[in-house]
C-alpha positions in Angstrom: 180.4 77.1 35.2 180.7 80.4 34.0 177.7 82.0 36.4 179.8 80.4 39.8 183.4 82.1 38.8 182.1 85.4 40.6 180.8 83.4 43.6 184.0 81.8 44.1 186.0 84.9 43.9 184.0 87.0 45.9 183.9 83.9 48.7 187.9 83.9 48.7 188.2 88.0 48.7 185.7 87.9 52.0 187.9 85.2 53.8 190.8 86.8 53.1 189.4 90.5 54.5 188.6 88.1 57.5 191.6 86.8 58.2 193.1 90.7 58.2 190.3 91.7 60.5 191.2 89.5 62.9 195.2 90.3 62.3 194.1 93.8 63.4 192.4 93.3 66.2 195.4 91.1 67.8 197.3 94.2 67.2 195.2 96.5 68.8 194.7 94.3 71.7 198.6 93.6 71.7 199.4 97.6 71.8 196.5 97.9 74.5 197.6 96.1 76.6 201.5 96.7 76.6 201.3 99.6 79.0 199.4 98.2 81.1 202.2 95.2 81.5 204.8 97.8 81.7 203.2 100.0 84.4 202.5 96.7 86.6 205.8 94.4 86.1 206.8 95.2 89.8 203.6 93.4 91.1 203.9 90.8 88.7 207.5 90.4 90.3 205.8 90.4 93.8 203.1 87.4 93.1 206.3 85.4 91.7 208.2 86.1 95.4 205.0 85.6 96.9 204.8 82.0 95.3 207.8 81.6 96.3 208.4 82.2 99.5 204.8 79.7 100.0 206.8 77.1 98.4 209.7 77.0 100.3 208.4 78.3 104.3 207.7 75.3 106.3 204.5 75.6 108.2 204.2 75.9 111.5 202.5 72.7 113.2 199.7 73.0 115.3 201.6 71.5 118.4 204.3 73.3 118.0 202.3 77.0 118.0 200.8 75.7 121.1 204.3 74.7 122.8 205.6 78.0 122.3 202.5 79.8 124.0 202.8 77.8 126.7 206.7 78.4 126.8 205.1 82.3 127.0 203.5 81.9 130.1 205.4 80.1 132.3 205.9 82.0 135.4 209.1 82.7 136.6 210.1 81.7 140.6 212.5 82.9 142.8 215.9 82.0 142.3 218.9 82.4 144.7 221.2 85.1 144.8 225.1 83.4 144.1 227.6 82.9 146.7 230.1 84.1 144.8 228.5 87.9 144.5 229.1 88.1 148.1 232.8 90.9 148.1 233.8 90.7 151.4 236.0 87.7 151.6 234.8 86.8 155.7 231.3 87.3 155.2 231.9 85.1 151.7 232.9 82.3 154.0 230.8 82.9 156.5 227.8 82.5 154.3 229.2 79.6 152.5 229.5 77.9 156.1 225.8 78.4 156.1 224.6 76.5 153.6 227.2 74.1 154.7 225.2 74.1 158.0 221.8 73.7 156.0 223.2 71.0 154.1 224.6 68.9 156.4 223.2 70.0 159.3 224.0 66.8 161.2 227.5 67.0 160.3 228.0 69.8 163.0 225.1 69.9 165.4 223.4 66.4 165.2 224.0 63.6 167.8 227.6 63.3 166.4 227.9 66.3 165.0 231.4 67.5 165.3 230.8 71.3 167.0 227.7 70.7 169.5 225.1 68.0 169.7 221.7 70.0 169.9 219.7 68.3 167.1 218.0 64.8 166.1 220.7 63.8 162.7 218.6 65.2 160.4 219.7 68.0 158.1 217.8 71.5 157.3 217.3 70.5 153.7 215.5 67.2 154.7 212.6 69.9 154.5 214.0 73.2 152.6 215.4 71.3 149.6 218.7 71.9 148.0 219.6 74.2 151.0 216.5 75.9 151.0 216.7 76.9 147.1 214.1 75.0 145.2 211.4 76.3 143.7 207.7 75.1 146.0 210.7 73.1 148.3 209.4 74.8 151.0 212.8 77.3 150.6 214.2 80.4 151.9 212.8 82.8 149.1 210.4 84.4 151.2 212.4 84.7 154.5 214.6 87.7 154.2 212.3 90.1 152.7 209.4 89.2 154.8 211.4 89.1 158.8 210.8 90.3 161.2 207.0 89.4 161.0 203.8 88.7 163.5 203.5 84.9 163.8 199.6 84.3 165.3 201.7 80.5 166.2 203.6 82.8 168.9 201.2 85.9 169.2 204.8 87.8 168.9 206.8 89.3 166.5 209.6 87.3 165.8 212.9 87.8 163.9 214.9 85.0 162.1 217.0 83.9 164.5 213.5 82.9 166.3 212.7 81.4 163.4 215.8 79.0 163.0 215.3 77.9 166.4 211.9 77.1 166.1 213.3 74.3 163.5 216.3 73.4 165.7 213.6 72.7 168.6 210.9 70.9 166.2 211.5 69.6 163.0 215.0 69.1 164.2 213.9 68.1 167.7 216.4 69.6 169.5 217.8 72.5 171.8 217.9 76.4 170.0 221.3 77.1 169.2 223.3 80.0 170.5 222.5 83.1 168.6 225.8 84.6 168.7 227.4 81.3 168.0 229.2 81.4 164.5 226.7 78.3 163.3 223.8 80.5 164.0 225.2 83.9 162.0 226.2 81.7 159.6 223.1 80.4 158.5 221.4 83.3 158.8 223.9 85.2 156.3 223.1 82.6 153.7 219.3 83.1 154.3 219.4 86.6 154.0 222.4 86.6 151.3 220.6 83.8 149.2 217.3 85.8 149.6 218.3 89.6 149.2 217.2 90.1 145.1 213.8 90.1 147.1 212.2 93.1 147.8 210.8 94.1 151.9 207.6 93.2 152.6 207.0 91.1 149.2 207.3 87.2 148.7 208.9 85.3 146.3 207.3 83.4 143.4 207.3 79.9 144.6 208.1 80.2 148.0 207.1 77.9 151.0 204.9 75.0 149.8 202.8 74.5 146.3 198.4 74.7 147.3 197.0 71.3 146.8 193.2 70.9 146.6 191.3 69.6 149.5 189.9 65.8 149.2 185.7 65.7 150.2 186.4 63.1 152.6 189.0 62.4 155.4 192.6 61.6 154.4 192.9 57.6 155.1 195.9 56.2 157.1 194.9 52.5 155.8 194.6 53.4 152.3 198.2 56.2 152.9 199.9 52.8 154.0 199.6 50.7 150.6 200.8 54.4 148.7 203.9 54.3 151.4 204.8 50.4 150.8 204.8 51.1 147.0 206.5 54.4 146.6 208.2 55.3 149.8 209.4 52.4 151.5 212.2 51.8 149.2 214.0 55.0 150.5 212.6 55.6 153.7 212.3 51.8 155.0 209.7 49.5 156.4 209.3 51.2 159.7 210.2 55.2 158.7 213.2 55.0 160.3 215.4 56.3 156.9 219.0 55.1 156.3 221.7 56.2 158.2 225.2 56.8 156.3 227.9 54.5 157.2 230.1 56.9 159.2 226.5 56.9 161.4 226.6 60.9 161.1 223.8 61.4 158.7 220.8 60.2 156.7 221.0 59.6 153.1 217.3 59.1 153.3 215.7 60.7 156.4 213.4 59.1 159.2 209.6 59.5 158.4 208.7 58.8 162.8 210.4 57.4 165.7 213.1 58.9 167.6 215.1 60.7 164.8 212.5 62.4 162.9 210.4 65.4 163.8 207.8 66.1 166.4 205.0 67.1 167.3 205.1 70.7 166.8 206.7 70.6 163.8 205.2 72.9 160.7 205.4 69.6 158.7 203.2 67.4 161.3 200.1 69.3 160.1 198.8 67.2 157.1 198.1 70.1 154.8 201.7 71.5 155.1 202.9 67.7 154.9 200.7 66.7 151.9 201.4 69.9 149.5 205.4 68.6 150.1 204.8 65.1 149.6 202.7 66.3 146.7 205.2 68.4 144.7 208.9 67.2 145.9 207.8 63.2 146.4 209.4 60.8 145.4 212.6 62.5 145.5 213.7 63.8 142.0 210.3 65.1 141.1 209.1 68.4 140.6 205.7 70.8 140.8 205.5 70.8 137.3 205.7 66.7 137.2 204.3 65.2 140.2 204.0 61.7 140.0 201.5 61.1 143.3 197.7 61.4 142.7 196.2 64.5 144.8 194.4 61.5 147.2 197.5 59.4 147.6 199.2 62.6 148.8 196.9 62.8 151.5 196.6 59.1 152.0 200.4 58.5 152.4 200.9 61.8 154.0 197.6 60.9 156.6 199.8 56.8 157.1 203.2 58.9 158.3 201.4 61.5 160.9 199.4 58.3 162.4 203.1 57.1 163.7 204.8 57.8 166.5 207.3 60.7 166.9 208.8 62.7 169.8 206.0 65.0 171.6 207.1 68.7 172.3 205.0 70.7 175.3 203.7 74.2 173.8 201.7 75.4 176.0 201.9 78.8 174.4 201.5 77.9 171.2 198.4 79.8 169.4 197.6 82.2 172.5 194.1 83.1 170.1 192.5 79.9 169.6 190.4 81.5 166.8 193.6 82.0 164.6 194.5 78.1 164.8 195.1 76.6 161.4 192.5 74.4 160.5 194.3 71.3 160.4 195.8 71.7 163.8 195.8 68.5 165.7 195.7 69.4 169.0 192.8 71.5 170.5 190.9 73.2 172.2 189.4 74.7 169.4 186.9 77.8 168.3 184.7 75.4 166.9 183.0 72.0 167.5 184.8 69.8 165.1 187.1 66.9 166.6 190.7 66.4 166.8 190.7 63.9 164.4 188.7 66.0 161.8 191.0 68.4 162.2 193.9 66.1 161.8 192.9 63.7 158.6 189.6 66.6 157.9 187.4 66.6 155.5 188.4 70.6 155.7 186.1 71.6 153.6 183.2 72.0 156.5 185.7 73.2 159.2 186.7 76.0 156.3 183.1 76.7 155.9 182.7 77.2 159.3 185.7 79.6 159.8 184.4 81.3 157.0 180.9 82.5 158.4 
């Protein structure tokens, strides 16, 4: 017992030098350190925010990034200048008479129109929606800052007033009105009014009539009459002949042939022209952004209405260069060897071809 003592003592003085080893070297650590946890607090701070502001930011869905790129790019179109902008209080009514005139153009000049009976009871916005305002609704947009132009149609320069009365004699089947009547300065102050935030010589966005693509076959009357029975006939009625209002003055709905509707030489009675507006306007209420026809049923339907009968205009001087006919012009002669029927119902694509080389 006696030869262990000194072990045991000398065990217990070694733990305890140990234990203040360690003791020390917390404390250097501990004043090491301190500084550096001083000098960086404002960092420390900015991982906490950091955290934070992770924690409570919603993220940003996938869909939603992608909704507001597209929301980015949408292109803006034309829109009309207001009515009320217009000072002088004459030419204010004057040009509000015109779109009275675009609107309800039967009202004043169709068979019972209440100032002259020149026209078939259709109205000017039949064709230029909401008085000739709507974006790819074949509207006025363009009209103003492009007239006077060269029309290969004509072979002449002609100014607006020609150009109203080219509707008044075709799509409205009627006589040209007067152009120093009031009607015809009315209308064309709201064409130029409505279209004057458009610089000379340049076209609107969305003017005239949206491109569609061209089918690789022939557009098909049978097939275009199952597309009219379904979507059309509801509106426009069995035999295209549109609804008349009760007071017989205008159509709610307008005639597609017959009598009323328009003839022959009418822009529309080309099927491109007549398909891009079925297209992007048809069934009423829908837009170019939502159409709700197929491209083929467009053609189709559009191929069923120009096989019907409609009033026949003589124009012998229509397209003086033959070579400068559109290619869906139904009536020859033509520059190349393609029939009338191709170039009624196509397919284009070979006739385009052609005019290209």
């Amino acid at each position: 017992m006696q030869t262990n003592q000194p072990n045991e003592k000398e065990q217990g003085l070694i733990q305890m030098m140990q234990r203040m080893l360690n003791l020390i070297i917390v404390l250097v650590i501990s004043i090491v350190s301190l500084p550096l946890v001083i000098y960086n607090v404002d960092s420390i701070k900015g991982w906490f925010k950091a955290d934070s502001t992770k924690v409570t930011t919603p993220a940003v869905s996938k869909s939603a990034k992608e909704e507001a790129k597209k929301m980015a790019t949408v292109e803006t179109y034309w829109q009309p200048v207001a009515l009320d902008l217009v000072a002088d209080a004459a030419e204010k009514e004057l040009v509000y008479y015109g779109r009275d005139l675009i609107a309800h153009t039967a009202k004043y000049l169709g068979p019972n129109g209440s100032v002259i009976q020149i026209s078939n009871g259709q109205n000017c916005q039949n064709c230029h929606l909401q008085a000739g305002t709507l974006a790819f609704g074949n509207n006025y947009g363009a009209v103003a800052s492009t007239y006077p132009k060269f029309r290969v149609r004509s072979g002449t320069t002609e100014n607006i007033y020609k150009r109203v009365n080219d509707c008044f004699e075709r799509s409205l089947n009627g006589k040209a009105l007067d152009t120093s009547s009031k009607e015809m300065q009315a209308i064309v102050a709201y064409i130029n009014h409505i279209g004057s935030n458009v610089k000379k010589g340049e076209k609107a966005a969305g003017s005239g009539l949206k491109d569609l693509a061209f089918l690789d076959r022939a557009a098909d009357p049978l097939k275009g009459k199952t597309v009219y029975e379904t979507k059309c006939q509801s509106c426009h009625q069995a035999n295209g002949e549109g609804v008349l209002n009760p007071d017989k003055v205008e159509f709610s709905f307008p005639p597609l042939w017959g009598k009323h509707s328009f003839n022959d030489g009418a822009g529309l009675y080309r099927i491109i022209n007549f398909a891009k507006y079925v297209k992007y306007n048809m069934p009423l209420g829908v837009t170019h952004e939502s159409p709700q026809l197929t491209d083929e049923e467009a053609w189709d339907v559009s191929a069923y209405v120009l096989s019907q009968s409609r009033p026949h205009i003589a124009v012998p001087k229509d397209w003086p260069d033959i070579t400068k006919k559109p290619i869906d012009h139904p009536f020859g002669p033509y520059a190349d060897a393609f029939s009338a029927k191709q170039h009624k119902y196509g397919p284009f694509k070979p006739i385009l071809d052609q005019v290209k080389k």
